[in-house]
C-alpha positions as CSV (number, residue, x, y, z in Angstrom):
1,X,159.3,77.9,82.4
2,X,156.0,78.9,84.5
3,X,153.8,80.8,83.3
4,X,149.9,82.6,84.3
5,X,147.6,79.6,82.6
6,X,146.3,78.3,85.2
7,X,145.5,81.2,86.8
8,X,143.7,82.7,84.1
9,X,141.8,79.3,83.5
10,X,140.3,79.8,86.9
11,X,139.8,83.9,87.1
12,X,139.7,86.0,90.3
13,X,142.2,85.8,93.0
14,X,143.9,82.4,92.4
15,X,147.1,81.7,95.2
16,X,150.0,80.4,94.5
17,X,151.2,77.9,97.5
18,X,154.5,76.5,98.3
19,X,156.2,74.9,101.3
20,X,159.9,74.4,101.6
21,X,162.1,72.8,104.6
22,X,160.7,69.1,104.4
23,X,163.9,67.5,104.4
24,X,166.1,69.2,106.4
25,X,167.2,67.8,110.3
26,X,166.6,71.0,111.7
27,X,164.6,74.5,111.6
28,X,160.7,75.2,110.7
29,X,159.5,74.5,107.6
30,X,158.2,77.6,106.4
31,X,154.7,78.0,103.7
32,X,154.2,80.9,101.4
33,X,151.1,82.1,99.6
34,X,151.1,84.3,97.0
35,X,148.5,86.2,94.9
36,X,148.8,88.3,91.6
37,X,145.9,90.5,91.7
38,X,146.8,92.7,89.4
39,X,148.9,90.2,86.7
40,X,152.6,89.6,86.8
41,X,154.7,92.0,85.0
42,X,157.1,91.2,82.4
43,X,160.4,91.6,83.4
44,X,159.2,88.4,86.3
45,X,157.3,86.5,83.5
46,X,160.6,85.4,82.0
47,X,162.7,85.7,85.4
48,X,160.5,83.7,87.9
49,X,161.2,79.9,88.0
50,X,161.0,76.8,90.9
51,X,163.4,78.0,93.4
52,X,165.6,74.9,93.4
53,X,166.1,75.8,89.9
54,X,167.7,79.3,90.6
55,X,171.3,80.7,92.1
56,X,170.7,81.8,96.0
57,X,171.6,85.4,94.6
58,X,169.0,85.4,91.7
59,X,166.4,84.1,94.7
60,X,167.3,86.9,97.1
61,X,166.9,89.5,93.8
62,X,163.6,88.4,92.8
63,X,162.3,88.0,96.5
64,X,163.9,91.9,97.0
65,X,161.4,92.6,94.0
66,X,158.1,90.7,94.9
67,X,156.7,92.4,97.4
68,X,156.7,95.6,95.1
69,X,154.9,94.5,92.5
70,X,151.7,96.1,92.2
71,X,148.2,94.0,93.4
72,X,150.5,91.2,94.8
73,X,149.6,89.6,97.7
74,X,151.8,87.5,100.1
75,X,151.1,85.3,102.9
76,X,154.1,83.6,104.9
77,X,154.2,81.3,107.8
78,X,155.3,78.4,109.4
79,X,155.0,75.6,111.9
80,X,157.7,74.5,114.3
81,X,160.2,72.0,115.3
82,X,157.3,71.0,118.0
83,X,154.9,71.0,115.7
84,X,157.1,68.6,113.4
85,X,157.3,66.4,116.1
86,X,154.0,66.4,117.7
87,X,152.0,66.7,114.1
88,X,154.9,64.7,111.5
89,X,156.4,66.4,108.5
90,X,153.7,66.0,106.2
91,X,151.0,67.3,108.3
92,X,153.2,70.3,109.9
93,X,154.0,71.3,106.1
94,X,150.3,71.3,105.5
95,X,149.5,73.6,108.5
96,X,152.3,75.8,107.5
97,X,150.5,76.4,104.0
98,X,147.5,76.5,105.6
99,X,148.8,79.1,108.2
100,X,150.2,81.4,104.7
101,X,146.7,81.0,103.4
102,X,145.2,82.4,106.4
103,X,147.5,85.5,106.5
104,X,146.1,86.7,102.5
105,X,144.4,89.8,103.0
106,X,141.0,87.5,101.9
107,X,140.7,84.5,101.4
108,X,141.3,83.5,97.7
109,X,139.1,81.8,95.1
110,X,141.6,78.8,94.5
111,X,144.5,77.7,95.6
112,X,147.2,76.2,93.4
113,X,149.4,73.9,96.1
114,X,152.5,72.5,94.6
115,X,152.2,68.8,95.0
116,X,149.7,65.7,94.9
117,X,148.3,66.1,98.8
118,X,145.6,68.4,99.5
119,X,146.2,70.3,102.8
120,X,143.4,71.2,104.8
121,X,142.2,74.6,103.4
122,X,139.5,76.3,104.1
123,X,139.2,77.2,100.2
124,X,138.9,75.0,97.1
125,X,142.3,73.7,96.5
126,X,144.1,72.2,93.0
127,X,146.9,70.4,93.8
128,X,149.9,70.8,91.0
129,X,152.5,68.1,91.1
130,X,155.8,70.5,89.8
131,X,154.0,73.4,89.8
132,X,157.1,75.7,90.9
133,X,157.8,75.1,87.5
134,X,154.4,75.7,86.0
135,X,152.7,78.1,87.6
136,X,154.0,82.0,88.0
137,X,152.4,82.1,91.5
138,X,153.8,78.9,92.9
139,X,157.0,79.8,91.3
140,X,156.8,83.1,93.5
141,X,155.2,81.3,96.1
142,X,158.4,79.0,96.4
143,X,161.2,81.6,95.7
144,X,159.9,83.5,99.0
145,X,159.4,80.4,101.2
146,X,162.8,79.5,100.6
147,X,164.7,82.7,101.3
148,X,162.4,83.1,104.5
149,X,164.0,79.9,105.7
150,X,166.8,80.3,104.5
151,X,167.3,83.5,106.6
152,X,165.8,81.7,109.3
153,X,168.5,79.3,109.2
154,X,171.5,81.8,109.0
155,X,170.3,83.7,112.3
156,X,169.8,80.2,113.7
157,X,173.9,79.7,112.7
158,X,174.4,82.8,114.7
159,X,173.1,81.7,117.8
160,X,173.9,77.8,117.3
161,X,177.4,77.9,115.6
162,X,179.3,74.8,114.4
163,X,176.3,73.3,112.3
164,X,176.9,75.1,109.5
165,X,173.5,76.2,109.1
166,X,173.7,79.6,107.0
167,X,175.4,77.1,104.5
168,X,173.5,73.8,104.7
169,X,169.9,75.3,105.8
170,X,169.8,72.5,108.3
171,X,170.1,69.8,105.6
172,X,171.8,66.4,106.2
173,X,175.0,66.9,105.0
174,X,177.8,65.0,106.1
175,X,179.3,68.1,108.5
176,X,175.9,68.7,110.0
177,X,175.6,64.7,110.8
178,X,178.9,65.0,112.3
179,X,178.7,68.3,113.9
180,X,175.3,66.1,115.1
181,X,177.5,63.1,116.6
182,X,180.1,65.3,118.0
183,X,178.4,68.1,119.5
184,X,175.2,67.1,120.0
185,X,171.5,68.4,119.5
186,X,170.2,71.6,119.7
187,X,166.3,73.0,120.5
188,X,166.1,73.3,117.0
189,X,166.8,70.1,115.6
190,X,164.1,67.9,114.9
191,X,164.0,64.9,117.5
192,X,161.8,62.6,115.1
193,X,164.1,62.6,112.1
194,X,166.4,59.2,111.9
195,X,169.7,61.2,112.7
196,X,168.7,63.3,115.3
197,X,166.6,60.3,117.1
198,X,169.6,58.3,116.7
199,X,172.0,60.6,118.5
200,X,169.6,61.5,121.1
201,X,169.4,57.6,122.0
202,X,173.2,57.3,121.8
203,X,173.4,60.3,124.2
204,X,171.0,58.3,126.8
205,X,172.9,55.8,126.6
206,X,176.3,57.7,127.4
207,X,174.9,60.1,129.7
208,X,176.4,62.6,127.7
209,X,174.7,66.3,126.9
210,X,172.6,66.4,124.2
């Protein structure tokens, strides 16, 4: 379980960051931030863990409570399906962190980024490698990424039925790929990813809709 070491080791207003939505063939990936200014209190010291790690409902409950808690600060953002393309995965990821950074009320002493790559912060930076299972902040950090885009994808679903996206989040699964092949892409896929690029050729070369 995570817990508020490394935080303390460092003092002052140490973030918590997080990025989820690497993987998936469609949607943003979406960056959160997140400071304890005034601690974490103990019913989410024994609650809060790495967001894969937890039920969707017991994310949704604890990202219900965050915003709440007293001295907490939160920073969320995100870069595009544009930005994927234009930037990569890796680098749009970075700018989405970088973006959740920038949207702290300050700027914080240190940031604790889950992960061995340091993105280009404007604030000294320790990279974590598991840290949503380490550190309180990136735990929290992670938990309210991942609902964000989770949401994301489910008004997405709304608007762009038939990919299953309030289930899948835009992953690969193997309806998505064949929703893919059999309907098509959508504005919101992302054109640089194997399947998508695949289909998009196959649909040039059948002068079929994409």
């Amino acid at each position: 379980m995570p817990d508020f070491s490394l935080e303390l080791e460092h003092g002052g207003r140490v973030a918590g960051v997080d990025e989820v939505g690497c993987g998936p063939l469609a949607g943003p990936v979406v960056a959160c931030a997140v400071v304890f200014g005034a601690g974490v209190p103990d019913d989410l010291t024994s609650t809060l863990d790495d967001s894969k790690a937890l039920t969707a409902r017991r994310r949704e409950m604890l990202a219900e409570r965050l915003p709440s808690v007293p001295g907490i600060e939160i920073g969320l953002a995100a870069a595009s399906v544009d930005e994927i393309l234009h930037l990569n995965i890796l680098r749009a990821a970075q700018l989405a962190m970088k973006r959740a950074v920038e949207r702290l009320p300050s700027p914080p002493v240190l940031a604790l980024v889950d992960g061995n790559r340091v993105p280009p912060l404007n604030v000294p930076v320790r990279t974590v490698v598991g840290g949503d299972a380490i550190s309180l902040s990136i735990a929290a950090a992670s938990i309210l990424a991942k609902v964000t885009r989770d949401r994301i994808m489910e008004r997405l679903d709304t608007r762009w039925p038939g990919y299953g996206w309030a289930r899948n989040a835009g992953y690969g699964t193997k309806a998505h790929r064949e929703a893919i092949a059999s309907q098509g892409c959508t504005p919101h896929h992302r054109r640089g990813f194997g399947t998508v690029r695949k289909q998009l050729a196959l649909t040039l070369a059948t002068g079929e809709p994409a």
